[in-house]
C-alpha positions as a printed Julia matrix, in Angstrom:
288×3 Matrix{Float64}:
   2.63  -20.42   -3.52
   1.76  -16.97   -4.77
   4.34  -14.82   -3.43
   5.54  -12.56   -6.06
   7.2    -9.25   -6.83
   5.1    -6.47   -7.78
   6.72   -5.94  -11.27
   4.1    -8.34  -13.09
   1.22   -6.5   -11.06
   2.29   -3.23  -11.98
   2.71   -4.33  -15.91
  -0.87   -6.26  -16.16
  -2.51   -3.01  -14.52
  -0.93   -1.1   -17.12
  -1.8    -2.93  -19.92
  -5.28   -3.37  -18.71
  -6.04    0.18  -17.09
  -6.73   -1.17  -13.33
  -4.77   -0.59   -9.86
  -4.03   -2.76   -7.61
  -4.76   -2.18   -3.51
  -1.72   -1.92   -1.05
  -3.56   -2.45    2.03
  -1.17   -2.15    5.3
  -0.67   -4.64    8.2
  -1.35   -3.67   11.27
  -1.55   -7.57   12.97
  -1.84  -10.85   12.5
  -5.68  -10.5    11.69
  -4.97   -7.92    8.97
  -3.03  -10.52    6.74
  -5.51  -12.75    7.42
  -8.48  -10.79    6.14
  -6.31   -9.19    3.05
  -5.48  -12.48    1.78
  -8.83  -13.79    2.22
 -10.22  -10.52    0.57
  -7.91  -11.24   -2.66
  -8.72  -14.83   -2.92
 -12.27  -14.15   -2.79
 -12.13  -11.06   -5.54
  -9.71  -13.37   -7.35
  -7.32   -9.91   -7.5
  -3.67   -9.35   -7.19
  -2.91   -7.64   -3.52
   0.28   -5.89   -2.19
   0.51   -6.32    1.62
   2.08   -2.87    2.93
   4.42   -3.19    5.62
   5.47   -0.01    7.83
   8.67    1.23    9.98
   6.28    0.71   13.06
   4.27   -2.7    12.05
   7.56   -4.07   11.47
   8.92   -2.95   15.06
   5.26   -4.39   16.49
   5.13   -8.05   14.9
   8.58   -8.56   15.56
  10.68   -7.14   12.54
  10.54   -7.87    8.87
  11.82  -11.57    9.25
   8.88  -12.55   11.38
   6.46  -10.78    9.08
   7.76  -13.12    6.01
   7.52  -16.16    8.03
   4.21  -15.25    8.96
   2.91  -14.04    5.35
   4.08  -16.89    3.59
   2.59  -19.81    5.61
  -0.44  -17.8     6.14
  -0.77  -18.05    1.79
  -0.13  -21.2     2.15
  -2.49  -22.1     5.0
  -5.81  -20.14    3.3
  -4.81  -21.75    0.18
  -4.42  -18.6    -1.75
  -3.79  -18.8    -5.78
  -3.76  -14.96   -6.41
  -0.63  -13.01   -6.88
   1.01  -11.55   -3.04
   3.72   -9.4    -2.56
   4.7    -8.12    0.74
   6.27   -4.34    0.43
   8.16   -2.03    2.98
   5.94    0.93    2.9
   7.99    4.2     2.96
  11.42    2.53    4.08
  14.24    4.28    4.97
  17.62    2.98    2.87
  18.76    0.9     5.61
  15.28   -0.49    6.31
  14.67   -1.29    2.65
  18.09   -3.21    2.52
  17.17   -4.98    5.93
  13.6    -6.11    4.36
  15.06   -7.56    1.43
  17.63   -9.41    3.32
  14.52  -10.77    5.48
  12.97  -12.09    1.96
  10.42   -9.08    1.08
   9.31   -9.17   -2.67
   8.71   -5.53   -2.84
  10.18   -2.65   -1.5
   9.49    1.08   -1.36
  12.6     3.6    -0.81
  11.02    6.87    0.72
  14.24    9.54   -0.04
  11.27   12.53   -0.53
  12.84   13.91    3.07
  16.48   14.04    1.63
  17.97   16.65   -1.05
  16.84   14.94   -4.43
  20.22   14.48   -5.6
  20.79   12.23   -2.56
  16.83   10.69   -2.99
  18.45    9.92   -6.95
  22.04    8.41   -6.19
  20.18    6.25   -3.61
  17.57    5.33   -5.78
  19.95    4.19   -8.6
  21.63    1.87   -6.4
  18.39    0.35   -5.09
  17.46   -0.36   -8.7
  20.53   -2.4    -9.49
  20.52   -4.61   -6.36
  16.14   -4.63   -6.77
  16.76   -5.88   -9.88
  19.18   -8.77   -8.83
  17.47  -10.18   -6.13
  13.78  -10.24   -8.28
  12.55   -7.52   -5.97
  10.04   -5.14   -7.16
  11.65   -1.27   -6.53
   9.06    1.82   -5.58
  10.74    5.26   -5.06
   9.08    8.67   -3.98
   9.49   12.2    -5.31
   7.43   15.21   -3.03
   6.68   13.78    0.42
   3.03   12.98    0.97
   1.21   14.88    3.67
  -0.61   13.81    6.88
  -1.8    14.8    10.73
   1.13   15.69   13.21
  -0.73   17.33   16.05
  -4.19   17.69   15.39
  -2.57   19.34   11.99
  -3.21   17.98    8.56
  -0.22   19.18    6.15
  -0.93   18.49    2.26
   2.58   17.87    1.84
   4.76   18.64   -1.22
   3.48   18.96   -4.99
   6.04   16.83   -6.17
   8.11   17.85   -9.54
   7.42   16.45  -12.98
  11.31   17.05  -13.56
  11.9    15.27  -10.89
   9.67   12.71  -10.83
  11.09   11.99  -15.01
  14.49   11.8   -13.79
  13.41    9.06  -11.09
  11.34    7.25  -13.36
  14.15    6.88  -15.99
  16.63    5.25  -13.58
  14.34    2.01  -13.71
  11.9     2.37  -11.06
   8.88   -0.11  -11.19
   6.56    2.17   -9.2
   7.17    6.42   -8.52
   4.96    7.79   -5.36
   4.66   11.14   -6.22
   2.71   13.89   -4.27
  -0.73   15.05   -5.79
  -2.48   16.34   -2.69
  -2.88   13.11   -1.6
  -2.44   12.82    2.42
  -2.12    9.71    4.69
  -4.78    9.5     7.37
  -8.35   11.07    7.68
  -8.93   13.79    4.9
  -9.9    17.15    6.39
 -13.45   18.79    5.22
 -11.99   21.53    3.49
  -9.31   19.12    1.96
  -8.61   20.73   -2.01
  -9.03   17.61   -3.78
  -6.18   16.06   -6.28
  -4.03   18.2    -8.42
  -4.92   15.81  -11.86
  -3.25   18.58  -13.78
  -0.11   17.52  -12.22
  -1.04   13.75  -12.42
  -1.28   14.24  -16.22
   1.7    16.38  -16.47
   3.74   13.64  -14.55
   1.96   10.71  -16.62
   3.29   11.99  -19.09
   7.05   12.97  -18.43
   7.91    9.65  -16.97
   6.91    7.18  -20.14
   4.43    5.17  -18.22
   5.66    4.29  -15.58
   3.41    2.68  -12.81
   2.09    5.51  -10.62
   1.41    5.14   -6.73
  -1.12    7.24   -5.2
  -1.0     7.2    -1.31
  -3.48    7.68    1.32
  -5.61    5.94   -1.01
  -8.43    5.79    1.96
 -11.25    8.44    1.73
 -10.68    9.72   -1.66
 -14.27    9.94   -3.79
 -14.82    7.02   -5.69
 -15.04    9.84   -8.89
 -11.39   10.6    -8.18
 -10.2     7.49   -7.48
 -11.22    6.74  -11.03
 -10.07    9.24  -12.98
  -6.21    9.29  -11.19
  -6.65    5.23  -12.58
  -7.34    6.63  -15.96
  -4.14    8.87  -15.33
  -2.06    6.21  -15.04
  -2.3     5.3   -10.91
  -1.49    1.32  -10.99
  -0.79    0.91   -7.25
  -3.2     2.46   -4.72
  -3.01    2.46   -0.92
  -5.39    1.8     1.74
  -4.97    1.93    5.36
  -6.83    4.23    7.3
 -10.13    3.16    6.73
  -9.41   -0.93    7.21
  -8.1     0.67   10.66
 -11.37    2.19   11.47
 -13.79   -0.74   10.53
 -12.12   -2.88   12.9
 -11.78   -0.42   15.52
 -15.28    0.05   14.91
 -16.03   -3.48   14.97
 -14.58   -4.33   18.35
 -16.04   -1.04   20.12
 -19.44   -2.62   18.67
 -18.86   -6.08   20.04
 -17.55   -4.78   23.42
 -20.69   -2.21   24.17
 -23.24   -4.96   23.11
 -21.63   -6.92   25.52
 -20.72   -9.88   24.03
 -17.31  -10.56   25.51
 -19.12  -11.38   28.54
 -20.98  -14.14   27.15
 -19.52  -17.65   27.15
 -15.39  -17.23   25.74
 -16.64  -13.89   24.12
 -13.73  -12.7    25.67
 -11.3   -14.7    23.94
  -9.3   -12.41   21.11
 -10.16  -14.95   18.42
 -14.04  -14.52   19.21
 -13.31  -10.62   19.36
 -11.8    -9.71   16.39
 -13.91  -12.25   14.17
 -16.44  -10.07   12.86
 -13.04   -7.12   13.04
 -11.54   -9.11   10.24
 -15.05   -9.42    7.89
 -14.93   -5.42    8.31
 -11.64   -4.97    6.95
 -12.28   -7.58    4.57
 -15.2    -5.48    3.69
 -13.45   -2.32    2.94
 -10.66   -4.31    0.97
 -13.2    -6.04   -1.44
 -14.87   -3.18   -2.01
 -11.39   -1.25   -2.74
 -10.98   -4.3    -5.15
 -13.9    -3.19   -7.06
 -13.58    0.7    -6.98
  -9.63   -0.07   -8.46
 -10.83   -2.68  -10.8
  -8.23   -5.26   -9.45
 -10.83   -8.37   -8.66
 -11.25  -10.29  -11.43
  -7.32   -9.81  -12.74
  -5.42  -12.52  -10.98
């Protein structure tokens, strides 16, 4: 079975300059297109697992016992790991408990001393129980209210100190946002990205809200050391766009069109659309 930790991922896309796509569940059909994605690009994947997609399919246990025979079932050879996507503490010790590989700690909301000391002890239990560790300095922006926030420009002194406790991945803010990019959106701050590159000895880089960024700039934050990108906005939208096409051509009214497997069929081959063609933009397919 290929259910793995990050830590190898993150290492092999450093030594060979690629990133690999964390691509987040939103249902059953979402693991089921990922995994089928990977084993078709023949690339490493990270499933992404948030605080809410956790509370809808039934908490982290009954994500595991879903991901794992669903490998299993496809007959999937390529590296998987499933990771809590911006965890609270207590969520990131529940996952692992529940049998996650991977884990991401998101202290960016506390005082950084607090976002450190916490951080240091995830890295010494991470490191006992296999499980890969990603921590986050300079929270990451998004829409609250119709209003998109860029978020915090995280620190490189910061983000050093983080990276030399042990980390295997370090989120840190760019001007990167999660959800759909605004039209007057600034672009990434790659001055920064360098500048943190290089303070933090090479450690694997994470760039969120992955979805939407020019290919151009997806590249060059690769070449800057990004080894873990993520992707979740636009898989959502292809298969929302999928079903509203299905539904106004009518085609749940013909035969068991209306049945949710015949629904979300051609749902899944959208998302599995975007994901292999992330694959490709991050230079993951071909790696595993």
């Amino acid at each position: 079975m290929a259910y793995v930790s990050a830590t190898e991922m993150m290492q092999d896309a450093k030594k060979r300059g690629y990133a690999v796509g964390h691509f987040n569940l939103n249902n059953l059909e979402f693991i089921r297109a990922f995994l089928l994605a990977a084993e078709e690009a023949k690339s490493p994947v990270i499933l992404g697992v948030s605080s809410g997609t956790a509370k809808y399919m039934g908490g982290y246990r009954a994500i595991v016992g879903s991901v794992k025979p669903f490998i299993e079932h496809l007959g999937v050879t390529v590296p998987v790991a499933l990771h809590v996507d911006h965890g609270t503490y207590e969520e990131v010790l529940e996952a692992i408990e529940a049998g996650f590989s991977s884990v991401m700690f998101d202290g960016s909301a506390l005082p950084f001393e607090e976002n450190l000391r916490k951080s240091a002890e995830l890295v010494q239990l991470c490191r006992k129980k296999g499980v890969s560790l990603e921590c986050e300095v300079g929270g990451i922006g998004g829409e609250e209210d119709g209003v998109t926030k860029l978020g915090e420009f995280a620190d490189p002194d910061e983000c050093r100190k983080m990276a030399e406790l042990g980390v295997d991945m370090l989120a840190a803010g760019i001007g990167n946002i999660h959800g759909v990019y605004p039209s007057d959106w600034p672009g990434l701050r790659f001055d920064l990205l360098d500048e943190i590159s290089r303070v933090t000895g090479g450690v694997p880089l994470v760039l969120h809200g992955g979805s939407q960024i020019p290919a151009e700039m997806i590249q060059k934050a690769i070449a800057l050391g990004v080894r873990k990108i993520n992707v979740n906005t636009e898989c959502q939208l292809a298969f929302a766009a999928a079903v509203r096409s299905y539904i106004e051509q009518g085609k749940d009214r013909v035969g068991k069109g209306f049945s949710p497997r015949a629904m979300f069929a051609l749902a899944i081959e959208a998302v599995k659309s975007v994901a292999l063609e992330k694959m490709q933009l991050f230079g993951s397919a071909g790696k595993a």
